[in-house]
Wavefront OBJ file of the C-alpha trace (Angstrom):
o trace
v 114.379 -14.606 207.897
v 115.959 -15.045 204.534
v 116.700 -18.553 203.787
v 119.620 -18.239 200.786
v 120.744 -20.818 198.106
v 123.241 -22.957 199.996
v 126.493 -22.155 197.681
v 127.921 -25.748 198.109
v 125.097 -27.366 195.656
v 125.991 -24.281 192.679
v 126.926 -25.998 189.650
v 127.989 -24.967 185.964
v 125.235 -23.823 183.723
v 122.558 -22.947 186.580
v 121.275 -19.776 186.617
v 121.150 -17.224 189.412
v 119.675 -13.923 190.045
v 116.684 -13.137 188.287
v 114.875 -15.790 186.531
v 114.141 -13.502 183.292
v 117.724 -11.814 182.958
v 119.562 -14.590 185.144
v 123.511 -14.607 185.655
v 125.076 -18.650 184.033
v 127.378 -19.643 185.902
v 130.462 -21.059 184.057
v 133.079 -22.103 186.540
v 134.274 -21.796 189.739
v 136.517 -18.991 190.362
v 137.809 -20.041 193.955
v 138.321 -23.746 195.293
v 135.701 -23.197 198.134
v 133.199 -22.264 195.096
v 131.834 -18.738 196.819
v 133.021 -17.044 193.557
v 131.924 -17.849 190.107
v 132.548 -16.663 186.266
v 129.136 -15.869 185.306
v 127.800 -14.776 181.179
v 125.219 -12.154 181.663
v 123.947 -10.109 179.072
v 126.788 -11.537 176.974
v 129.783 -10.437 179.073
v 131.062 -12.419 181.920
v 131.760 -11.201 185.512
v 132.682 -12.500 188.507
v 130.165 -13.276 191.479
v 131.015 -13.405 194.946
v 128.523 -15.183 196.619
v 127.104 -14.306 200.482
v 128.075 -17.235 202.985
v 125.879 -17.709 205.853
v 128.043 -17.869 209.258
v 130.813 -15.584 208.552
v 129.034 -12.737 208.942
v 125.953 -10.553 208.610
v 123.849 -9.645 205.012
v 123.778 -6.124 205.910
v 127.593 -5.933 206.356
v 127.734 -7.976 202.702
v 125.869 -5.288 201.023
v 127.488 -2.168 202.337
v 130.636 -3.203 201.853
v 129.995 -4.541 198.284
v 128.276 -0.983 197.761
v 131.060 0.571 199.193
v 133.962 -1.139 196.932
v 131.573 -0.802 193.849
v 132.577 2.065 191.312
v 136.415 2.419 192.110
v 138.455 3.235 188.946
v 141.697 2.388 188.077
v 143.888 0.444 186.130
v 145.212 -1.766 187.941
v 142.199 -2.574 189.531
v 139.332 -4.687 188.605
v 136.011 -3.288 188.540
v 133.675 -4.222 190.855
v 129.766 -3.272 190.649
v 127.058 -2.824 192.887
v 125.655 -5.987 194.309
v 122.153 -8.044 193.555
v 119.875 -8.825 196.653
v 116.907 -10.998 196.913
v 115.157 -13.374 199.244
v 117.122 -16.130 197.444
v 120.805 -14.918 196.081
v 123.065 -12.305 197.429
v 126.147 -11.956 195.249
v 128.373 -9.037 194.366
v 129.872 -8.718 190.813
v 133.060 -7.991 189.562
v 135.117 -8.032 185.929
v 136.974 -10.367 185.219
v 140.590 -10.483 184.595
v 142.238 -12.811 182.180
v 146.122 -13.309 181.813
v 147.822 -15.510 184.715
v 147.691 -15.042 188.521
v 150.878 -14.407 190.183
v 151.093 -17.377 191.847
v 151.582 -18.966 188.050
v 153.760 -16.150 186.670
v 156.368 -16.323 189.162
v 156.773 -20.308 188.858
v 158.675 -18.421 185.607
v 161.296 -17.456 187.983
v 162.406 -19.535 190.919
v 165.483 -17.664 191.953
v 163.672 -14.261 191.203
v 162.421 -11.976 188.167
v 164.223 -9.493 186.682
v 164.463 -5.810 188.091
v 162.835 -4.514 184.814
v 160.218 -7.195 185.261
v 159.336 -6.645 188.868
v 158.740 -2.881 188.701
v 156.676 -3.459 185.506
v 154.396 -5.802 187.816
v 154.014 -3.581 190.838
v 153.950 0.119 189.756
v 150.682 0.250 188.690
v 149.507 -1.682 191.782
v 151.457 0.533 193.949
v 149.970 3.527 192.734
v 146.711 2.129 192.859
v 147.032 0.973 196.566
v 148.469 4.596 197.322
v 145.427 6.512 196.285
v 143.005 4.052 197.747
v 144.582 3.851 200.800
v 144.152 8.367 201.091
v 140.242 7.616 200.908
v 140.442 4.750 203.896
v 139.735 2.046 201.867
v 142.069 -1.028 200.728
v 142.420 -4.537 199.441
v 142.437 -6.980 202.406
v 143.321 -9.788 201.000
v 146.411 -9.311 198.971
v 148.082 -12.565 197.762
v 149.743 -14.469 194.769
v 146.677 -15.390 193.754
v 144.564 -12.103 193.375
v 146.986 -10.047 191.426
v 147.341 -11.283 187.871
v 149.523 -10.442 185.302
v 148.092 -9.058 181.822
v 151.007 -7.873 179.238
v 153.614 -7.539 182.144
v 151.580 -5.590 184.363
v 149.997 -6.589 187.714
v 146.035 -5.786 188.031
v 144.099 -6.848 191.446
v 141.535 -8.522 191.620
v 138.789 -8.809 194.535
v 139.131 -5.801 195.823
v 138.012 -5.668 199.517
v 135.389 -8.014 198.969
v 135.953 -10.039 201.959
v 136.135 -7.331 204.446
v 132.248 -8.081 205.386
v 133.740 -11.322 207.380
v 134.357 -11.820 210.435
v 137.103 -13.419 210.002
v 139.531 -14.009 206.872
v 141.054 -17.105 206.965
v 143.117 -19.581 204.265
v 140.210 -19.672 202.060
v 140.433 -16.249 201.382
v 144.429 -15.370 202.353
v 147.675 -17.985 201.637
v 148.055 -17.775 204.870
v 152.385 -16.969 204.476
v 151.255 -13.494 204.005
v 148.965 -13.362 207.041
v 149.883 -9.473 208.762
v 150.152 -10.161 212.492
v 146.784 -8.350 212.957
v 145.272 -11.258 211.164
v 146.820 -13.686 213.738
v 144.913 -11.949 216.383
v 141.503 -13.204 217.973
v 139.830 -9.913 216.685
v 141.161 -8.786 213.380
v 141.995 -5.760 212.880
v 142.000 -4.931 208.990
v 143.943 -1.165 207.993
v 145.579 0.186 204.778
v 148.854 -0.949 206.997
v 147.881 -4.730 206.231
v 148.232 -4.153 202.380
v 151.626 -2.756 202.712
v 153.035 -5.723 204.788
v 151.800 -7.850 202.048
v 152.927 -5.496 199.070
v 156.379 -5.761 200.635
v 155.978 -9.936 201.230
v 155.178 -10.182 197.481
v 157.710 -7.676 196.620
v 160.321 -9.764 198.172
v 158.643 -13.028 196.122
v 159.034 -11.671 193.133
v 162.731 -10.481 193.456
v 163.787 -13.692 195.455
v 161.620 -16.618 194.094
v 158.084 -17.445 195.609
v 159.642 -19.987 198.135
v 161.313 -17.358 200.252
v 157.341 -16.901 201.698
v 158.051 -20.178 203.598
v 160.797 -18.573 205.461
v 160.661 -15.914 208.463
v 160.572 -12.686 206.831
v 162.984 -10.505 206.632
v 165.584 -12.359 209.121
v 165.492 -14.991 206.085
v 166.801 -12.265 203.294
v 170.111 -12.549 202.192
v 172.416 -9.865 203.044
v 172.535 -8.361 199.050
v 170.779 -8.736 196.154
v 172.360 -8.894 192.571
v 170.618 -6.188 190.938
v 169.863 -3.461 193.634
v 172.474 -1.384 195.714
v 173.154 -2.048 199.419
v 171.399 1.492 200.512
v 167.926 0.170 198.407
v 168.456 -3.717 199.552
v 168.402 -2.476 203.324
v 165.650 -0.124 202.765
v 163.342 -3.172 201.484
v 164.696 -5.025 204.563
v 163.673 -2.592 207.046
v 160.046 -2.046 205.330
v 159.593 -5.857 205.119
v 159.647 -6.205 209.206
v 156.750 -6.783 210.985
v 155.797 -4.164 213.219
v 153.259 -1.508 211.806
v 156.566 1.394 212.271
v 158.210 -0.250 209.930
v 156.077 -0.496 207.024
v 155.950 1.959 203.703
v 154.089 5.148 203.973
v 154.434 5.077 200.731
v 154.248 1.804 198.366
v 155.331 4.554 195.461
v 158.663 5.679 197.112
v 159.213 2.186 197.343
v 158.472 1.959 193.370
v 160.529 4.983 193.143
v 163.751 3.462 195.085
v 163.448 0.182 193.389
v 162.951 1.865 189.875
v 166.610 4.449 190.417
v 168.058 0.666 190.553
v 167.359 0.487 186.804
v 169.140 3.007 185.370
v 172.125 4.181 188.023
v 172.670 1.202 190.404
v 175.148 2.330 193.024
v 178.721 1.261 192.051
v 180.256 -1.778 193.527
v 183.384 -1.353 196.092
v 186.394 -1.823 194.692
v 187.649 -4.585 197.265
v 184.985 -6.786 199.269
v 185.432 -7.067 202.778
v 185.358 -10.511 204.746
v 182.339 -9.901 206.365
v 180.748 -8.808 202.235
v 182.384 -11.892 201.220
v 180.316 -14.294 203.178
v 177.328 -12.233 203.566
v 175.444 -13.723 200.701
v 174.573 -17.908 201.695
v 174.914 -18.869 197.685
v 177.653 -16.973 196.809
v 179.589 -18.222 199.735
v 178.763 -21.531 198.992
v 180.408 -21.292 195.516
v 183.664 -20.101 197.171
v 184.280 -22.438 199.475
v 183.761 -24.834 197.076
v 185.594 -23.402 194.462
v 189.240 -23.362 197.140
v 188.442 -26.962 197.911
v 188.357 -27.957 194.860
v 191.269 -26.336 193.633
v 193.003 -27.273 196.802
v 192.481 -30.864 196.409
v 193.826 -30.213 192.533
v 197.221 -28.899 193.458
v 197.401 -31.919 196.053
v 196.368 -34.442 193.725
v 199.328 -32.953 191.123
v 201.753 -32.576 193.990
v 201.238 -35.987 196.088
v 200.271 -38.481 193.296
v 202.855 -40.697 191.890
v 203.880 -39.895 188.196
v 203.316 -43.325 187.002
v 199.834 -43.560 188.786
v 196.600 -42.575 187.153
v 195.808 -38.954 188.093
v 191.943 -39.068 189.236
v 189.414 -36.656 187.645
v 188.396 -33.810 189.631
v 184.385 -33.398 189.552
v 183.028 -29.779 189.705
v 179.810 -29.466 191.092
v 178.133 -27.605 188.361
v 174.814 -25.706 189.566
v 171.863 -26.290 187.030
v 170.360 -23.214 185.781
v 166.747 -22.900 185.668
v 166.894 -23.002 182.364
v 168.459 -26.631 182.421
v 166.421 -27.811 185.018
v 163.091 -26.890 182.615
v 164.384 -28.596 179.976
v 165.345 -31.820 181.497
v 161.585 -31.305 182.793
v 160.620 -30.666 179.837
v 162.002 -33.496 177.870
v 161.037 -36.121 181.112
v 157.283 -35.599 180.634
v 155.470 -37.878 178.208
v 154.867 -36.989 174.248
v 151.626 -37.745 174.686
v 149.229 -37.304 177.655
v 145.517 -38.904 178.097
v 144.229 -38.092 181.988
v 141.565 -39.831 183.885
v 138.828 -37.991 185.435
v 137.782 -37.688 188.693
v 134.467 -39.340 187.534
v 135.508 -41.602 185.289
v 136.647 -41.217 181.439
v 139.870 -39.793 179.985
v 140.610 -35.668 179.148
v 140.888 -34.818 175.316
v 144.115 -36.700 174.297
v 147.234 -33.809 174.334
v 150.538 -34.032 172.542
v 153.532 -32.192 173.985
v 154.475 -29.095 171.765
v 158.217 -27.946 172.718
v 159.353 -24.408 173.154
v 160.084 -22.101 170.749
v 160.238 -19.038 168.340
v 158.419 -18.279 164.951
v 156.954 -15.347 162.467
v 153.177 -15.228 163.715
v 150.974 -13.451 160.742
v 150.364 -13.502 156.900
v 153.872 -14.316 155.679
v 152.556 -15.002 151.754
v 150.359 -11.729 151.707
v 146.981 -13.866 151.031
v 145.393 -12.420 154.145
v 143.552 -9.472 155.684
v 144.978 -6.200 157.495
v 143.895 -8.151 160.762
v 147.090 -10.662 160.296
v 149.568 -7.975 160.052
v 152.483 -6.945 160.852
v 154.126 -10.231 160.900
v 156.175 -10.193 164.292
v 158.522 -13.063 165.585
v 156.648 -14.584 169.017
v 158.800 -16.562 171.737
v 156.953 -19.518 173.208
v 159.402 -19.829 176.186
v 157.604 -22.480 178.144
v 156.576 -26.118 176.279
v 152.758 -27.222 176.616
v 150.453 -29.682 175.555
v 147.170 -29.236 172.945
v 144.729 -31.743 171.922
v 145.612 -33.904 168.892
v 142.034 -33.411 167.844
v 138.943 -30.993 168.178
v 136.785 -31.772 171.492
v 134.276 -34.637 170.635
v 130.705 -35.042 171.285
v 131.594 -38.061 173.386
v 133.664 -35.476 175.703
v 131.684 -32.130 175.584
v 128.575 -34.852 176.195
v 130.280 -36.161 179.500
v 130.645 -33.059 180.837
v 127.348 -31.577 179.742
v 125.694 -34.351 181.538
v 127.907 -34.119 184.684
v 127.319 -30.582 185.188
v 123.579 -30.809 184.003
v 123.891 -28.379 180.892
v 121.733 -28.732 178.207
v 123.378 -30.878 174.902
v 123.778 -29.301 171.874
v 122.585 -29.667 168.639
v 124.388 -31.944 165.925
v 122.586 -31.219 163.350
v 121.717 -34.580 162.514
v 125.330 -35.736 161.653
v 125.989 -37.728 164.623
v 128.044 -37.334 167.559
v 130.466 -39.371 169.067
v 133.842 -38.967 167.417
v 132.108 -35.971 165.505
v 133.926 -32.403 166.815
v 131.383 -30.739 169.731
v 129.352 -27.894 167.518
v 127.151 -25.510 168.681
v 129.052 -23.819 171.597
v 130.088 -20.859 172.488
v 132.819 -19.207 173.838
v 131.929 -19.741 177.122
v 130.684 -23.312 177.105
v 134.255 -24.091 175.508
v 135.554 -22.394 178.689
v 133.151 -24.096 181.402
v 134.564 -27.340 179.941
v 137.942 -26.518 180.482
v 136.878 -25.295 184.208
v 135.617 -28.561 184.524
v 138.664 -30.777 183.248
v 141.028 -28.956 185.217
v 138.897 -29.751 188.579
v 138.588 -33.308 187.027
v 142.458 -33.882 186.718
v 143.791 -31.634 189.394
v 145.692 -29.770 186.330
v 145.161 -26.969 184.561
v 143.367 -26.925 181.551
v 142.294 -23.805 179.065
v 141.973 -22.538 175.608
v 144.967 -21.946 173.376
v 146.461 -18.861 173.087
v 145.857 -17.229 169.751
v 150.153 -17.619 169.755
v 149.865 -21.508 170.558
v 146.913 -22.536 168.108
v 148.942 -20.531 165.353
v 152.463 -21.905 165.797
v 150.450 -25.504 166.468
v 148.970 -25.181 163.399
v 152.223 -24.285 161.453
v 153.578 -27.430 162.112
v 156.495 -26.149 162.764
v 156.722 -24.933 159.068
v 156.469 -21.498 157.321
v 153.828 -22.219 154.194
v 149.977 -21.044 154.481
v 148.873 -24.864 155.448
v 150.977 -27.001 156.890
v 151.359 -29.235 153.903
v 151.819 -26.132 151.642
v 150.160 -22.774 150.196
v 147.191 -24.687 148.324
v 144.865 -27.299 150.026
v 145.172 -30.934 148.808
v 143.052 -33.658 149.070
v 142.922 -35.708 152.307
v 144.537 -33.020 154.299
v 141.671 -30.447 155.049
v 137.772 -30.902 155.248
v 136.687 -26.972 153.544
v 134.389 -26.323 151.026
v 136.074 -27.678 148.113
v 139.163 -29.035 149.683
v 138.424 -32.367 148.096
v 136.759 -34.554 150.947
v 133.641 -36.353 150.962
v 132.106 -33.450 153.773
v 133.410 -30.430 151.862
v 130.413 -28.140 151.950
v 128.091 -30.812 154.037
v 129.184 -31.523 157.607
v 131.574 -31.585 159.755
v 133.779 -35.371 159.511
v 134.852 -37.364 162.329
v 138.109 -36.298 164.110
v 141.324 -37.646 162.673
v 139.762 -38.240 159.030
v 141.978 -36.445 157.632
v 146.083 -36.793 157.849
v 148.309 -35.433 160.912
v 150.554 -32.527 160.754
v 154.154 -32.895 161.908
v 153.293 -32.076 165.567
v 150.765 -34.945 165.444
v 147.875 -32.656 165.456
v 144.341 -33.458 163.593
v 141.867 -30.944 161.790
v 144.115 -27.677 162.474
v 142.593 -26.449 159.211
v 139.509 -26.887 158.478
v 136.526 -29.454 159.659
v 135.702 -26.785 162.409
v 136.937 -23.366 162.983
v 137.968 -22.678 166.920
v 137.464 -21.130 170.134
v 140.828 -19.240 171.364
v 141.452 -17.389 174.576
v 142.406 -13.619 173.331
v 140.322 -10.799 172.729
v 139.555 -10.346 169.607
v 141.999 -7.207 168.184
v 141.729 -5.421 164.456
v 145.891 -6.087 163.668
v 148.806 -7.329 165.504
v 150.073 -3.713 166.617
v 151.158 -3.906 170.045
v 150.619 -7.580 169.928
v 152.747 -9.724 172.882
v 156.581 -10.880 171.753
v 156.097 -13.743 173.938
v 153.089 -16.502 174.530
v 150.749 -15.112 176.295
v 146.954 -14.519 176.246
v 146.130 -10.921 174.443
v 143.170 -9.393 176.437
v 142.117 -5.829 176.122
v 139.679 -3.530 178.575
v 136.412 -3.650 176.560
v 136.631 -7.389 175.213
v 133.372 -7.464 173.420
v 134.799 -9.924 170.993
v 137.042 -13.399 171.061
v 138.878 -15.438 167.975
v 138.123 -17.992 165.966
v 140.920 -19.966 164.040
v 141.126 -22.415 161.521
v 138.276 -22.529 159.378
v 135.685 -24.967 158.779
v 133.640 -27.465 156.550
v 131.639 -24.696 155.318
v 134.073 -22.607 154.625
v 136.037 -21.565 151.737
v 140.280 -23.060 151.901
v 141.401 -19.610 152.256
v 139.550 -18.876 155.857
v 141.570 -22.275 156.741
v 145.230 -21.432 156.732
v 147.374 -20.571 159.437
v 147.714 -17.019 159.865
v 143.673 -16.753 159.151
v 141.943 -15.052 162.341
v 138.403 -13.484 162.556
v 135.984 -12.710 165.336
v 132.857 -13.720 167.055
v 130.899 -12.721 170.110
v 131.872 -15.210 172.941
v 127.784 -16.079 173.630
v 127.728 -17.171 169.720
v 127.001 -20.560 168.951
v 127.686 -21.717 165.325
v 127.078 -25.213 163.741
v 130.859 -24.803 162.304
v 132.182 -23.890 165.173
v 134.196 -25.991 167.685
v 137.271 -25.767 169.851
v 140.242 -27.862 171.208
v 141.982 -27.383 174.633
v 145.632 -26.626 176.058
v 147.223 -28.419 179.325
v 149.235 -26.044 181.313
v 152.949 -27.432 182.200
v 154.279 -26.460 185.327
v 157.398 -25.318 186.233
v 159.667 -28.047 187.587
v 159.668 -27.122 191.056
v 155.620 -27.220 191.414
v 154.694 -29.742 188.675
v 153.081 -33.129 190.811
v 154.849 -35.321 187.917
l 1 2 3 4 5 6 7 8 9 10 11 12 13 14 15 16 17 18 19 20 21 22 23 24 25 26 27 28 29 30 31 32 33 34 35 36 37 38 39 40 41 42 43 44 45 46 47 48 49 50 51 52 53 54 55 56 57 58 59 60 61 62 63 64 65 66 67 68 69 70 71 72 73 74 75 76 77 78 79 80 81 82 83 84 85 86 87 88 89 90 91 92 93 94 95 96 97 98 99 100 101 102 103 104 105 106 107 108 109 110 111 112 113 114 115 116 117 118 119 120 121 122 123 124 125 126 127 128 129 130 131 132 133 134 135 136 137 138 139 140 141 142 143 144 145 146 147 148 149 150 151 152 153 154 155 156 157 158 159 160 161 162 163 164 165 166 167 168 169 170 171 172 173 174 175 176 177 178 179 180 181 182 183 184 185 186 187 188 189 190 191 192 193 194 195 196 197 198 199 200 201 202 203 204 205 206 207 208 209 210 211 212 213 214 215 216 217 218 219 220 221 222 223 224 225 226 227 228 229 230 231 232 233 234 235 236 237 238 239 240 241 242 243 244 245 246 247 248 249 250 251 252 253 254 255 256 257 258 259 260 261 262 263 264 265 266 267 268 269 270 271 272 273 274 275 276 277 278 279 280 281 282 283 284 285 286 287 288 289 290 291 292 293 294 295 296 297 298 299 300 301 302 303 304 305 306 307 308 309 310 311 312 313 314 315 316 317 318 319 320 321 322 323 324 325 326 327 328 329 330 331 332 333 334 335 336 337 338 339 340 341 342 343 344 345 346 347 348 349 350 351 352 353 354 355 356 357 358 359 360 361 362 363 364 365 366 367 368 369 370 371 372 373 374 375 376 377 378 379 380 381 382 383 384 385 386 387 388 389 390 391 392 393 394 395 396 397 398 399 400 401 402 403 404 405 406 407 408 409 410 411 412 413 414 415 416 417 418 419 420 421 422 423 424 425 426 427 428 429 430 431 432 433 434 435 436 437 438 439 440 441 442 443 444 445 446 447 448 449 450 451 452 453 454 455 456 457 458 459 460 461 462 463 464 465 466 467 468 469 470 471 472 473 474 475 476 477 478 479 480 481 482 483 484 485 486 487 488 489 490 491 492 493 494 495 496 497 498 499 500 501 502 503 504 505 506 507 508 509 510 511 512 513 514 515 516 517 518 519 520 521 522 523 524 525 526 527 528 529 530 531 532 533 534 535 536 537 538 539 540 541 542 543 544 545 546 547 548 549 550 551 552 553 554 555 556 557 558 559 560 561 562 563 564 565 566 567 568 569 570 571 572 573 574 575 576 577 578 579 580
């Protein structure tokens, strides 16, 4: 009998698989830690680990056999699986962007129509086609669609259908099909439509309505669809097996005629339309009482008497309530971790708009065209590069080897020496340290970060200047040598260290040859072969013009360079789910 590696004692950095072309793992993927981000061979994957006790090998392997090879776009793809007397594990792509879950904190009282049938098409067709060869996803939740560029992609396809049972680890369990709540599950193509139309209904309500009884909980209209497609959605979103989609495509299809001929409103509401919709009632009846109490105030009160005010209850858009979020958080954050120590010091970077690219013409083809970017959403990035003194702490909790310094010292020196994927297991392991979320910038962020809020090549202008920037020949005492301790030089206006020069840095996006078809908003830029990731800012070594803002070039992610460092990004969440 096979005795396999017990998956509760997997850490970061270990290796798995075979000893002479081994799998690294680089963070945990799930909370329970079955499923991993692995570098192998210099790409990364995702491994889904066997567990002992919830069901048999042989089932593990089929199944992962099974799912391995399906092609689409909206689909991860998932490869055959690796089988010894030690590790089972099946492997998978991985899929950057956001998970659902995240995107739709975005929009608490629902997404746009335009924005909701971008997200699901893909995934509808997908689901369709799958479904006609007897296969299908399982375990369809918030949290295993994410969202690259607008579109939804899966991810984990069927890879827990091996189990004997799927549970909360694997399932929220709000989108639980009945046939889940049963002692025997039974798993069918059915189960992924009663969650498609769940998540649906998420997306065009607000995430919250999954804590209610679906669909007696669904308001009676909806803003942007037409009675005959609202009660269509209604009657697929029921329970019972009858009820649900054939077709997730004709439900794409119905939603989609929505954007472009909506059905015209009556011309006079009825009682019964009038008070069919809980919020829009609400506003009503609170609109007569208030203007009944004004005409009796006016009518009753005596001339010479002070007439009181009348307050209006004003609802907050989410818009407001963001901001007022926003602007309640600290400027400047400095967590504790879970095992002692303090996360990379962050300042708080407000929303807002700016021309991304070479806007003096001093640059390469891959900084064009310049094209305004909307940072919608504030967040926070470290005031300086990640230390020694906080790459070491981590490196020694997770029992990865140190890197090099060269000699120079470490300390308050930046952390050189990594690669792309070491700067990513450390901000795998700060966000399980702080309970946040904690990642690389996007190339969007570390650009308009680095701006300063200002328009010029370098922050302080188009030419470097003494005691601003640590390049080769920008006029400091390491110009050429080493890297210099973080802060040596002077602050931009956002209160952020080293942006150019000292050490160029890790970013999240795939590395791409111009900005053509580059995101209008802040999001991270991925692409389907992602063979390369970003660098920014420029280093000791380098010359001043690889330092300024718009300056971008690439690097394989399992590079390590002795000018090469990185600094980290804090997620803020939306109002409504942040724990502050």
């Amino acid at each position: 009998m096979n005795e396999f590696y017990d998956i509760n004692k997997l850490k970061i950095g270990q290796h798995v698989g075979v000893e002479l072309d081994p799998y690294v793992l680089n963070y945990p993927a799930s909370q329970h830690k079955s499923a991993w981000v692995a570098d192998h061979g210099g790409r990364s994957f995702v491994v889904r680990f066997y567990e002992p006790g919830r069901g048999k090998v042989e089932d593990f392997l089929q199944n992962s056999r099974k799912y391995a090879g399906i092609k689409h776009q909206a689909i991860t793809p998932n490869y055959p699986p690796f089988y010894s007397k030690l590790w089972v594990f099946s492997c998978s792509a991985v899929c950057g962007g956001e998970n659902l879950y995240s995107f739709l904190g975005k929009y608490p009282d629902g997404a746009p129509l335009n924005v909701v049938v971008s997200l699901f098409d893909n995934i509808a067709k997908a689901l369709d086609q799958i479904h006609q060869k007897g296969l299908f996803h399982g375990h369809l939740d918030l949290s295993a669609i994410h969202v690259v560029n607008g579109l939804g992609i899966m991810t984990g396809l069927g890879a827990h259908h091996w189990m004997d049972r799927i549970t909360d680890k694997e399932l929220d369990p709000r989108l639980f099909p009945p046939e889940y709540q049963r002692k025997a599950q039974k798993r069918t193509p059915a189960s992924d439509r009663f969650n498609f139309m769940r998540i649906l209904m998420a997306a065009l309500l607000g995430e919250s309505i999954l804590d209610k009884d679906l669909p007696g909980a669904l308001p009676s209209t909806h803003p942007y669809l037409s009675d005959a497609t609202w009660k269509k959605l209604q009657k697929w979103s029921r329970k019972h097996d009858r009820y649900r989609p054939k077709s997730l495509q004709e439900v794409m299809r119905t939603l989609r005629a929505n954007l472009y001929k909506p059905e015209q409103p009556k011309a006079k509401a009825s009682p019964k339309r009038l008070s069919s919709h809980p919020r829009r009632t609400l506003y009503i009846a609170l609109g007569l009482v208030v203007a009944g109490s004004a005409i009796a105030a006016v009518s009753l009160w005596p001339e010479d008497a002070p007439k009181p005010a009348v307050a209006l209850a004003v609802k907050k858009t989410p818009k407001q309530i963001e901001k007022e979020h926003f602007e309640a958080l600290p400027q400047v954050l400095e967590e504790p971790l879970a095992s002692g120590g303090k996360a990379p010091k962050v300042e708080k970077i407000a929303p807002a708009k700016f021309q991304m690219g070479d806007l003096h013409n001093l640059g390469d083809d891959n900084e064009k065209p310049v094209h305004e970017v909307d940072i919608p959403h504030g967040f926070y990035i470290s005031k300086y590069e990640v230390t020694f003194d906080q790459y070491d702490r981590f490196a020694k909790a997770t029992g990865r080897k140190l890197p090099a310094d060269n000699g120079w010292g470490r300390q308050k020196r930046p952390v050189i020496n990594v690669s792309w994927y070491d700067a990513k297991a450390y901000t795998a392991w700060l966000s399980e340290q702080t309970n946040q979320e904690y990642r690389l910038p996007t190339e969007v962020e570390w650009e308009y970060s680095a701006r300063g809020n200002g328009n010029s090549a370098f922050w302080y202008g188009n030419s470097v200047k003494p005691g601003y920037s640590v390049c080769d020949s920008c006029g400091s005492q390491w110009d050429g040598v080493s890297s210099a301790p973080v802060g040596s030089q002077a602050s931009n206006p956002l209160g952020l260290y080293d942006m150019h020069g000292n050490v160029a840095e890790w970013v999240e996006d795939c590395y791409h040859d111009s900005y053509k078809g580059a995101p209008s908003k802040n999001q991270i830029w991925l692409s389907d072969q992602c063979s390369s990731r970003v660098i920014r800012g420029g280093s000791w070594f380098d010359i001043p013009r690889v330092g300024r803002s718009s300056t971008r070039y690439r690097a394989e992610p399992n590079l390590k360079a002795s000018n090469w460092g990185f600094r980290v990004v804090r997620i803020i969440q939306p109002a409504a789910k942040s724990p502050q």
